[in-house]
C-alpha positions in Angstrom: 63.5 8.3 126.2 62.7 9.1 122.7 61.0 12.5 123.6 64.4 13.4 125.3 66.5 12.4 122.2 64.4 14.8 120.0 64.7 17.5 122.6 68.2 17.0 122.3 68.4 17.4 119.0 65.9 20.3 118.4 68.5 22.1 121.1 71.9 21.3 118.8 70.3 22.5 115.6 69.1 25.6 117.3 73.0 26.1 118.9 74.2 25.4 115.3 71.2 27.7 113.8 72.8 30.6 116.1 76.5 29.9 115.5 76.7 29.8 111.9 75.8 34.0 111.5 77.9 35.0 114.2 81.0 32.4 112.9 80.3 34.6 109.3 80.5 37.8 111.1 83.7 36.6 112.6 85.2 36.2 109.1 83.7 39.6 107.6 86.4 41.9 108.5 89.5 39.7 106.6 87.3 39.1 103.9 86.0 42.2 103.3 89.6 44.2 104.3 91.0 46.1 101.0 94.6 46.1 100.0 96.5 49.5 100.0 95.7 51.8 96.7 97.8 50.7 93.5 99.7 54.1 93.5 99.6 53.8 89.6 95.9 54.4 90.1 96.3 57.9 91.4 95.8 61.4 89.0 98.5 62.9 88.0 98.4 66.7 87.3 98.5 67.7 83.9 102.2 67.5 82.8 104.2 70.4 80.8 107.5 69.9 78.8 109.0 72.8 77.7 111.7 71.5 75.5 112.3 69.0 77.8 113.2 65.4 78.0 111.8 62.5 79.5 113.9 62.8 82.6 112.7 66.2 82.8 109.4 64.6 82.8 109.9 62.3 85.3 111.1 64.7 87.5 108.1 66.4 87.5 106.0 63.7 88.0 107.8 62.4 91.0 107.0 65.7 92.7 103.8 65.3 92.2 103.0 62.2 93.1 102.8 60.2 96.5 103.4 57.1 97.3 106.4 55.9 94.8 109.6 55.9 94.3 111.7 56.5 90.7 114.4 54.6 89.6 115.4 55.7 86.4 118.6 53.6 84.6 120.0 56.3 81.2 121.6 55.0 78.5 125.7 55.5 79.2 128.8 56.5 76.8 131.1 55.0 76.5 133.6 56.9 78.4 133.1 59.3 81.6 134.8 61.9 79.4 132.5 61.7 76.5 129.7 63.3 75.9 126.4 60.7 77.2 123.8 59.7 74.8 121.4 62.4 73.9 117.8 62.8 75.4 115.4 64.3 72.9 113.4 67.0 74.3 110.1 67.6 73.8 107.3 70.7 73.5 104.3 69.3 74.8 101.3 69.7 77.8 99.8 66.0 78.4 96.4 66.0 80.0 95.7 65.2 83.9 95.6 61.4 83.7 96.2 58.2 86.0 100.1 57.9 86.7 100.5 54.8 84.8 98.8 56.4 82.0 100.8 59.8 81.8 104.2 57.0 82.3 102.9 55.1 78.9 102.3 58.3 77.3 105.9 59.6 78.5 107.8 56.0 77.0 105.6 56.6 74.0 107.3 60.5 73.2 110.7 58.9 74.0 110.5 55.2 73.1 113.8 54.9 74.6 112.9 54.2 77.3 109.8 51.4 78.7 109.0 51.1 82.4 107.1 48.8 85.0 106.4 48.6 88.9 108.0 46.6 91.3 106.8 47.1 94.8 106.5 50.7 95.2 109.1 51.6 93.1 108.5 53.0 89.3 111.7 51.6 86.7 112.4 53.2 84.0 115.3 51.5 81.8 116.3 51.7 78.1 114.3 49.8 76.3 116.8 48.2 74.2 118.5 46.2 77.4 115.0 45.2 78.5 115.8 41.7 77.8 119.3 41.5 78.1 120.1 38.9 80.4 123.6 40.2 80.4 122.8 43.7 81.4 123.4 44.6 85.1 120.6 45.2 86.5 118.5 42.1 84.5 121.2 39.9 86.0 120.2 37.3 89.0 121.2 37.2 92.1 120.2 33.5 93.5 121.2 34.2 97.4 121.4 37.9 98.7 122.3 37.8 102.4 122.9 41.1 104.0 123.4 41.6 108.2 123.8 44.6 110.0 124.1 46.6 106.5 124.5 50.5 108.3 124.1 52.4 104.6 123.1 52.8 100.5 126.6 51.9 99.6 127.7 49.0 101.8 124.6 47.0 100.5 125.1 48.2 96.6 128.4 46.5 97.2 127.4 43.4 98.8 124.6 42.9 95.9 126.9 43.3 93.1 130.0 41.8 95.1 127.1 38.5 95.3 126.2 38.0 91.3 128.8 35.2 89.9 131.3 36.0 87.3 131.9 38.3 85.2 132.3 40.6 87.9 130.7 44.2 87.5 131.9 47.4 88.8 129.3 50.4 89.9 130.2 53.5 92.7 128.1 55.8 94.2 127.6 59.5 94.2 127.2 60.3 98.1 128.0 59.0 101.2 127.0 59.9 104.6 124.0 61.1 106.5 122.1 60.7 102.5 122.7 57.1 102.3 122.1 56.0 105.9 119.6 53.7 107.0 117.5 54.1 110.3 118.8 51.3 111.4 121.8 48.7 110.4 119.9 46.5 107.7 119.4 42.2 108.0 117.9 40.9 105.3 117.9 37.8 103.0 116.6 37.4 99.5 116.4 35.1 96.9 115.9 35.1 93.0 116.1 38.9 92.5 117.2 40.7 90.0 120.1 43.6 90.8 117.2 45.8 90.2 114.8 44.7 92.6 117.7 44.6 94.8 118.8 48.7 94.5 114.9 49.0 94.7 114.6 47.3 98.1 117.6 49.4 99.4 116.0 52.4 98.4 112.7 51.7 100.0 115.3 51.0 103.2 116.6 54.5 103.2 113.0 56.0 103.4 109.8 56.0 101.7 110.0 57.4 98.3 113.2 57.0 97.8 114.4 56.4 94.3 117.4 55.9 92.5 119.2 56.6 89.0 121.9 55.0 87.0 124.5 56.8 85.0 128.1 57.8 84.0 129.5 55.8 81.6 130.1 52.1 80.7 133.5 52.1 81.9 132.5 54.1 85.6 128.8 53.4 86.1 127.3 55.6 88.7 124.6 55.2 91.3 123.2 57.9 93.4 119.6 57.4 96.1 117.7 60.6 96.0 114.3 61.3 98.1 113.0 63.0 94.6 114.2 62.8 91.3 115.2 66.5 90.7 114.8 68.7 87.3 117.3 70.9 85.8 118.0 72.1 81.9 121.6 70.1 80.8 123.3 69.7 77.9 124.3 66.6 79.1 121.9 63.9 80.5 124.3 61.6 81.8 125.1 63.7 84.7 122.4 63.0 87.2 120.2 65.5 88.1 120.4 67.4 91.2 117.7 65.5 94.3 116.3 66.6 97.4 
């Protein structure tokens, strides 16, 4: 009887002996799987501005980069009539660097403006209303329900129509085929900010997809773009034409 209880046992720890390398091989793949690149991570081409400004900039590096989006908030006027804050340009060639380094070295030229990453969308906002709780797009929404959303416009209207009082006021530039999701839009968020919000419905509307703010402070303007576009202006408050 006792020979048969150490047989036994000699067979379970050789059972356990075997199962223990093959139970680690079953948990190699999760623990070895990678998450997708950090996009900020990627080289940037060497970057030219030719009495440019920062938009400029932007612009550029937008087109040549994958895997982002820009959303880029200007500073506004005061009236739609008036002239918008002026951009200072800028004569310089910054070396082939990662994205996120050639964006520091960008807010650094123009210390306007500062920037960070949410998701896979690149902000860059005025630096001045980077902690201004009472600026729009710093501003909380606690509850953001949206159902069967068909466009850009109808959920940028439903986020800002959600923030309590005061009540802000924001259009946007296009309508139609530009704005359209894929698909009529149901989502629910909670304890975003209006900009993570105009960043998730850009991401909605197609990868890439970025957005800008501008006009003035009393008609504030939206418009979705695939790619920031570049242009010469005499007046950076006027978005730039996008693909």
């Amino acid at each position: 009887m006792a020979r048969q209880v150490e047989w036994t046992l000699i067979g379970c720890l050789v059972c356990l002996a075997l199962a223990l390398p093959f139970g680690r091989r079953q948990r190699d793949p999760a623990a070895t799987s990678q998450s997708p690149p950090n996009p900020l991570k990627q080289t940037a081409p060497s970057l030219e501005l030719n009495n440019e400004t920062i938009l400029d900039g932007l612009g550029k590096l937008n087109r040549s980069t994958t895997g982002v989006g820009f959303a880029v908030e200007l500073p506004l006027g005061q009236t739609i009539s008036a002239k918008a804050p002026t951009l200072r340009k800028f004569q310089v060639v910054l070396a082939s660097d990662t994205l996120a380094n050639v964006l520091d070295q960008l807010c650094a030229l123009d210390p306007t403006f500062s920037w960070h990453q949410i998701g896979t969308e690149i902000n860059v906002f005025p630096r001045a209303v980077e902690n201004d709780k009472t600026y729009l797009f710093n501003r909380r929404l606690d509850d953001l329900e949206l159902k069967n959303v068909p466009d850009a416009q109808a959920a940028v209207f439903q986020a800002v129509a959600a923030l309590p009082p005061p009540k802000e006021q924001i259009a946007i530039m296009q309508t139609g085929a530009a704005v359209n999701f894929a698909h009529p839009w149901t989502a629910s968020f909670k304890e975003i900010t209006v900009r993570e919000a105009f960043d998730k419905i850009a991401e909605q509307i197609g990868r890439n997809y970025g957005w800008q703010f501008t006009g003035a402070a009393d008609f504030r303007l939206v418009v979705f773009y695939a790619r920031l576009g570049t242009m010469p202006t005499d007046n950076p408050g006027q978005p730039k034409p996008s693909e």
